[in-house]
N, C-alpha and C positions, 0 to 999 in steps of 0.2 A: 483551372485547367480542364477541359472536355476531354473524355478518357478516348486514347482512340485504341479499338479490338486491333489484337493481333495474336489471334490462337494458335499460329505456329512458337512464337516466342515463348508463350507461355508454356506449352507444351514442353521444348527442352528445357525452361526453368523449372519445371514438375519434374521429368526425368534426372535432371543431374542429382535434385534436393533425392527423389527416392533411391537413386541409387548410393549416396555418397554422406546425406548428413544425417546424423543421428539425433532424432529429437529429444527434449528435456521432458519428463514425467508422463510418456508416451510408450504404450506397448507398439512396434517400429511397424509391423505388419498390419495393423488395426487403425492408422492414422490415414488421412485423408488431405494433405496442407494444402490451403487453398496460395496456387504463385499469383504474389502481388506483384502488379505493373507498377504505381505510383500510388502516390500520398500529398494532399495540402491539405489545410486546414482542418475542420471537423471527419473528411472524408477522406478514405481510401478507397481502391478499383482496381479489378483484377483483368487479366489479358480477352478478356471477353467483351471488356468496357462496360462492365453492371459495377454501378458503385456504389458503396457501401458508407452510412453513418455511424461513425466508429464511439459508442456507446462503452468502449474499454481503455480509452486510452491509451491506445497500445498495451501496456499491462499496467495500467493505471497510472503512466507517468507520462506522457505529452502533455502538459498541462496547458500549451500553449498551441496545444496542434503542429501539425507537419507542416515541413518549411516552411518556416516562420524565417521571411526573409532577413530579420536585424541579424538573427543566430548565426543563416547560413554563412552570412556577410561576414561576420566576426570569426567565425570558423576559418573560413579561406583566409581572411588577413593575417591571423594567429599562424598560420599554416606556411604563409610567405614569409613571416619573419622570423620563427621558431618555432618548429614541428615537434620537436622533442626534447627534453633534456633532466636531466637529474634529478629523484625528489632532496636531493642534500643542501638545493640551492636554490636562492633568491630570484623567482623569475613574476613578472610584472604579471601576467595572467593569476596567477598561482596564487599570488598577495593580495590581490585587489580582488578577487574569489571570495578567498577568506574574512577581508575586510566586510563585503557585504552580505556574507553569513551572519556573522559573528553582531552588525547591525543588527538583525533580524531575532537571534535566539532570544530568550529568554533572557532575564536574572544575567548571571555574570557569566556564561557561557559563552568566552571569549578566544577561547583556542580552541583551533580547526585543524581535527589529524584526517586526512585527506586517503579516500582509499578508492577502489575499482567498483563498489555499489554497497547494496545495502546488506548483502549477508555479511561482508566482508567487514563492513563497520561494526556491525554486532559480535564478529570474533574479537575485534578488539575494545570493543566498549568490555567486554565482560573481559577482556586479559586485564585490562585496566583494571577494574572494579577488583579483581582476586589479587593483585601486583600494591594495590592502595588500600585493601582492608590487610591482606594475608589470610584469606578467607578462600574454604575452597568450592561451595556448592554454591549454585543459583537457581532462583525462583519466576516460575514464566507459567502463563495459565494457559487452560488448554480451551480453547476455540481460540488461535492465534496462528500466525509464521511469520515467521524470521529469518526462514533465508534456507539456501541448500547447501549450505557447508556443513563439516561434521557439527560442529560446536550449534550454529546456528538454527539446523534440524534437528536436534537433539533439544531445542529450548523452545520450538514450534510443536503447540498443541493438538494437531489434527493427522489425519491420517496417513499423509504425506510424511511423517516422522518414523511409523513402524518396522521399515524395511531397515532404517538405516541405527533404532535406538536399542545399543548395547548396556544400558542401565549402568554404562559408566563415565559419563559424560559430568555429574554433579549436579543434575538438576532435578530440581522436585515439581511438578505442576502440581495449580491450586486451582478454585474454581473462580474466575471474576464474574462480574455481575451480567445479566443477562435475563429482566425481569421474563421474557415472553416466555422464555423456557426456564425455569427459577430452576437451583438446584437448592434453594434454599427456602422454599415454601412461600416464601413472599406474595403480595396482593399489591403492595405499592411500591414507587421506586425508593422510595425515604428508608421501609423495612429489607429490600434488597440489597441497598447502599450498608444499611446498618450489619447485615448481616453478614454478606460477601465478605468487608474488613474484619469483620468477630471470625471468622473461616480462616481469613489471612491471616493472622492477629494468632491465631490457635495451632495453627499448619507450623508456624517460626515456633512458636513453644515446643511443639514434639521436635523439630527438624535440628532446634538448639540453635539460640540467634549469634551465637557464638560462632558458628560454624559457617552462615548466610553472608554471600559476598556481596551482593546485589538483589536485587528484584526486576527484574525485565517485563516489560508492558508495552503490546501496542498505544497509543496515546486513545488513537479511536482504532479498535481490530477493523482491518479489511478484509482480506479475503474469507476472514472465519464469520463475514454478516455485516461488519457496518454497524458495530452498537457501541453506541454513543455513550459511555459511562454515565451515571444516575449522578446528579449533582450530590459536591462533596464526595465523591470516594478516591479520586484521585488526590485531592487536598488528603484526607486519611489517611491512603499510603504514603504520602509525604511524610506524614506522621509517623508512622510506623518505621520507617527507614530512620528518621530522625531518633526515634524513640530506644532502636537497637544498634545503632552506626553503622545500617546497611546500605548501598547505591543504591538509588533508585535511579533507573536507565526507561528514557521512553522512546520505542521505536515511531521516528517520525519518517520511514521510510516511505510508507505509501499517502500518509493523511498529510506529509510537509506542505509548504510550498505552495500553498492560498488552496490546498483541495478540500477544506474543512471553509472556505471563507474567511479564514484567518492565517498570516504568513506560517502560524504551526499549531497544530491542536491543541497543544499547552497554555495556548493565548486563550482559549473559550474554558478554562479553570482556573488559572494565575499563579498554575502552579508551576516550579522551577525545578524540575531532574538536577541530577549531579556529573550527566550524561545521558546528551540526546543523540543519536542517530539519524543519518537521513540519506538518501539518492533522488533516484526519475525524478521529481520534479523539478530540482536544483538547476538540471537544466534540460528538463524537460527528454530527456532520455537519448540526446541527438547526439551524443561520446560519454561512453560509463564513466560515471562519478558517484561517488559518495563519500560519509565522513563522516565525523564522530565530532560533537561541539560539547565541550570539554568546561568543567567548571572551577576555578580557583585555585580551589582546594585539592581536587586532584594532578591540576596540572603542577603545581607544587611539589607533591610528590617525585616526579620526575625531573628537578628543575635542577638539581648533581646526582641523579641519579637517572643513568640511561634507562628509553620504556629500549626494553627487546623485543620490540616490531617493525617492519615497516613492509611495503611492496614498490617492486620497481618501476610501476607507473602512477604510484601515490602523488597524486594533484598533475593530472597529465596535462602540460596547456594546451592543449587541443581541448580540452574538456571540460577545462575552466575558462577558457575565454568562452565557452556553449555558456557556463554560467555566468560569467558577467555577463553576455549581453543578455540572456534568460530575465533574471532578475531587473536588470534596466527594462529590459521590456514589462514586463509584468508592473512595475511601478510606474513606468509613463502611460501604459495603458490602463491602468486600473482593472488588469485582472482580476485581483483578490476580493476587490468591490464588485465583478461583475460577478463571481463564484457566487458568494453571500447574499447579492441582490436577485440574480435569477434563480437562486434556489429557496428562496423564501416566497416568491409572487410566483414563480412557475413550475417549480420540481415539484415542491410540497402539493401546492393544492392540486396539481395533476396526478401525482401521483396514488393521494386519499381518494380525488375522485374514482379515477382507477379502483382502486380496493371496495369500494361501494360496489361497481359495477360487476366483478370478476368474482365469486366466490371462491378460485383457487389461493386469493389475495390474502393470508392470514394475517401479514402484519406489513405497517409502511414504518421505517425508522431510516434516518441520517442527519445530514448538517451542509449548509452547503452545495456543492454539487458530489457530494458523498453518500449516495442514497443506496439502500438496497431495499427488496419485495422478498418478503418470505411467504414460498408457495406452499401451501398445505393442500392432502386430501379432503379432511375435513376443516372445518372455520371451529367448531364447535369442541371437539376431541383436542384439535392442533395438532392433529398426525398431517408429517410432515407427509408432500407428493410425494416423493423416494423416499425408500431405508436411506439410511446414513452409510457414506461411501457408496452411495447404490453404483452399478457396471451393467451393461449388456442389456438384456431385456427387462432387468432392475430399474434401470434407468432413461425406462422409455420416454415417461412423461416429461423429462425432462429434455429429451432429445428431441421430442417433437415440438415441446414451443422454441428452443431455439433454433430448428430447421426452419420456424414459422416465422419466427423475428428476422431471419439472412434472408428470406424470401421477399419480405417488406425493404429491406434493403436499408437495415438497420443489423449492423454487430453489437449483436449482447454478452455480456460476459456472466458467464451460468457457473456457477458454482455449488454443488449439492441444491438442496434445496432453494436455491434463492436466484436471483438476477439483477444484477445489481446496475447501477445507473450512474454513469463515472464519465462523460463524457469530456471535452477539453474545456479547461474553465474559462473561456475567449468564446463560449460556442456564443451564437446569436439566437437570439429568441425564437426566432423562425427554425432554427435548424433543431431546436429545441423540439419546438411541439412535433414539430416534424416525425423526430424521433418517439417520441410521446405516441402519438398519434399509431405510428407500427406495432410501438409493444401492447397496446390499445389492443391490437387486431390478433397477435400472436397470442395474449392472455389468454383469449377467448379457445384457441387450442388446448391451454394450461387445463381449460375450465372443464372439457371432457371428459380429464382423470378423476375431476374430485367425486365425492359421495353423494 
């Protein structure tokens, strides 16, 4: 679609949004929302008609880009034949949802509790997890998030958690592994693997594995960088959970759904949680959905014995037929294959190129089309471009390459130090470099802050 300007439209779609809605993790006075016109594919466009290569995924879950016509199709049908109804009851959307999830999971994670996105799955993967141990604290590390509910913020590692943590939520954070910035002295990934689980392993001793309901973990962290666990550490914690009969829960919210190149980042370990979580990409973010995929053992637990949760639009069919045909699509097109193929022959080597050239470039790490660039002042030291949490004129450097990337006509998604690279995993090659090629230009901004 060729965007066509209409600056008065957008103009009262600016005025209603500042007068009327109130943004999520936004000081209201200090915000700037750019009013979007429309959306297809890799691209979005604002009322000015400057379009934009959406480099976030929306918030990392269009996996298949905007109107994607099978979706919108199955949306409107589901809509004419049954817009709404009950989670108590057997509806055809809803089954056949769960049927090719439950295809997809892991091991024997074959029951699907169906909820409104991904925080909401992690309130109840961990009511779960404390309801089937009898156990009341949980373990989650900090360069993580899980979502903005109480529970689910309260077990999110970054900074985003301090406003809202009362120190009485049950949760303890530990360190996972994260060679570029070790908290464990580490030179290799083998010794960071090694050590991170002796950390883990050590934290359950004082914390009393008696006491430990679960363990929570992104599968691969997103928004806390994009770091791919160091082979074996995840098989470890398997261990470890096995070793003191704790859950291990991996949040497959944002890395689900081919965004790692495989239908869930537990496929690139072969490891099997005892509960996975997931949303956006399920069906690509186009009607809130998410859910909890549930393993044997736990579902047994509850099997004469009521869980005490639900919400009243848990498995909404509007929402699940987005996921049937999400999934149908993404399996007739070879999505997940094209995630894994363009990001091993084109993300990767452009991106190291990139770091060659850019001195701000301290580290390239991801999977897939899961990438992120950690921006440092120095290469040498690895003082990161911003303080941590940096704001205001703290966080200049960081503002001006991404004023420099929307300028290129590329949407980056900047998060502290880093900029991460999460486009729709259907992009095309061309739309690829494309994007490549901008943040190419905007680095070179980055590059003015360093040392």
């Amino acid at each position: 679609m060729t965007p066509q300007p209409n600056p008065q439209a957008g103009a009262a779609v600016k005025a209603a949004d500042r007068a009327h809605v109130f943004h999520s993790w936004s000081a209201q006075e200090l915000i700037d929302p750019l009013a979007v016109a429309g959306a297809e594919g890799s691209y979005f466009w604002d009322y000015d008609g400057r379009r934009y290569l959406d480099f976030t995924s929306g918030l990392v879950y269009t996996n298949i880009g905007y109107q994607h016509p099978k979706v919108v199709a199955a949306i409107q049908e589901q809509a004419a034949t049954l817009t709404t109804f009950a989670p108590a009851f057997a509806i055809e959307s809803r089954s056949e949802a769960a049927r090719l999830i439950a295809e997809r999971t892991p091991g024997d994670l074959d029951k699907i509790f169906f909820t409104n996105g991904g925080a909401d799955a992690i309130e109840h993967a961990v009511r779960m997890a404390r309801l089937h141990t009898g156990r009341p604290k949980v373990l989650s590390a900090y360069r993580s998030y899980h979502g903005g509910t109480q529970q689910a913020i309260n077990l999110t590692g970054d900074p985003r958690r301090w406003a809202s943590d009362g120190a009485a939520a049950g949760v303890v954070h530990f360190w996972a592994p994260f060679l570029y910035r070790s908290r464990f002295y580490a030179e290799t990934e083998a010794q960071e693997c090694e050590r991170a689980l002796e950390h883990l392993e050590t934290t359950i001793a004082f914390e009393g594995p008696a006491t430990i309901a679960a363990i929570v973990l992104e599968t691969v962290p997103g928004t806390a960088g994009i770091m791919v666990p160091p082979p074996g550490y995840l098989a470890g914690v398997r261990e470890i959970c096995d070793k003191y009969g704790i859950v291990f829960v991996l949040d497959e919210v944002m890395a689900g759904f081919g965004r790692t190149g495989e239908w869930f980042a537990a496929d690139l370990s072969g490891v099997v949680p005892d509960l996975m979580t997931f949303a956006k990409g399920v069906n690509s973010g186009y009607v809130p959905l998410g859910g909890v995929a549930i393993s044997g053992a736990i579902a047994d637990t509850f099997g004469k014995r009521a869980y005490p949760g639900g919400l009243t639009y848990s498995g909404h069919p509007l929402a699940c037929a987005a996921a049937v045909a999400t999934i149908n699509v993404m399996a007739e097109e070879g999505v997940v294959e094209n995630a894994k193929h363009l990001g091993t022959t084109v993300v990767e080597p452009a991106l190291r190129a990139l770091a060659e050239r850019h001195p701000s470039v301290g580290e390239v790490r991801g999977v897939g089309m899961f990438w992120a660039l950690e921006l440092v002042k120095d290469r040498e030291t690895r003082e990161p471009l911003v303080p941590y949490n940096a704001a205001g004129e703290a966080n200049a450097a960081m503002a001006a390459f991404g004023a420099a990337a929307r300028q290129q006509g590329l949407w980056p998604f900047v998060n502290m130090n880093r900029t991460h690279v999460v486009p729709p995993l259907n992009v095309s090659e061309a739309e690829l470099k494309e994007g490549l090629a901008a943040l190419d230009t905007a680095l070179s901004v980055a590059d003015e802050f360093t040392s």
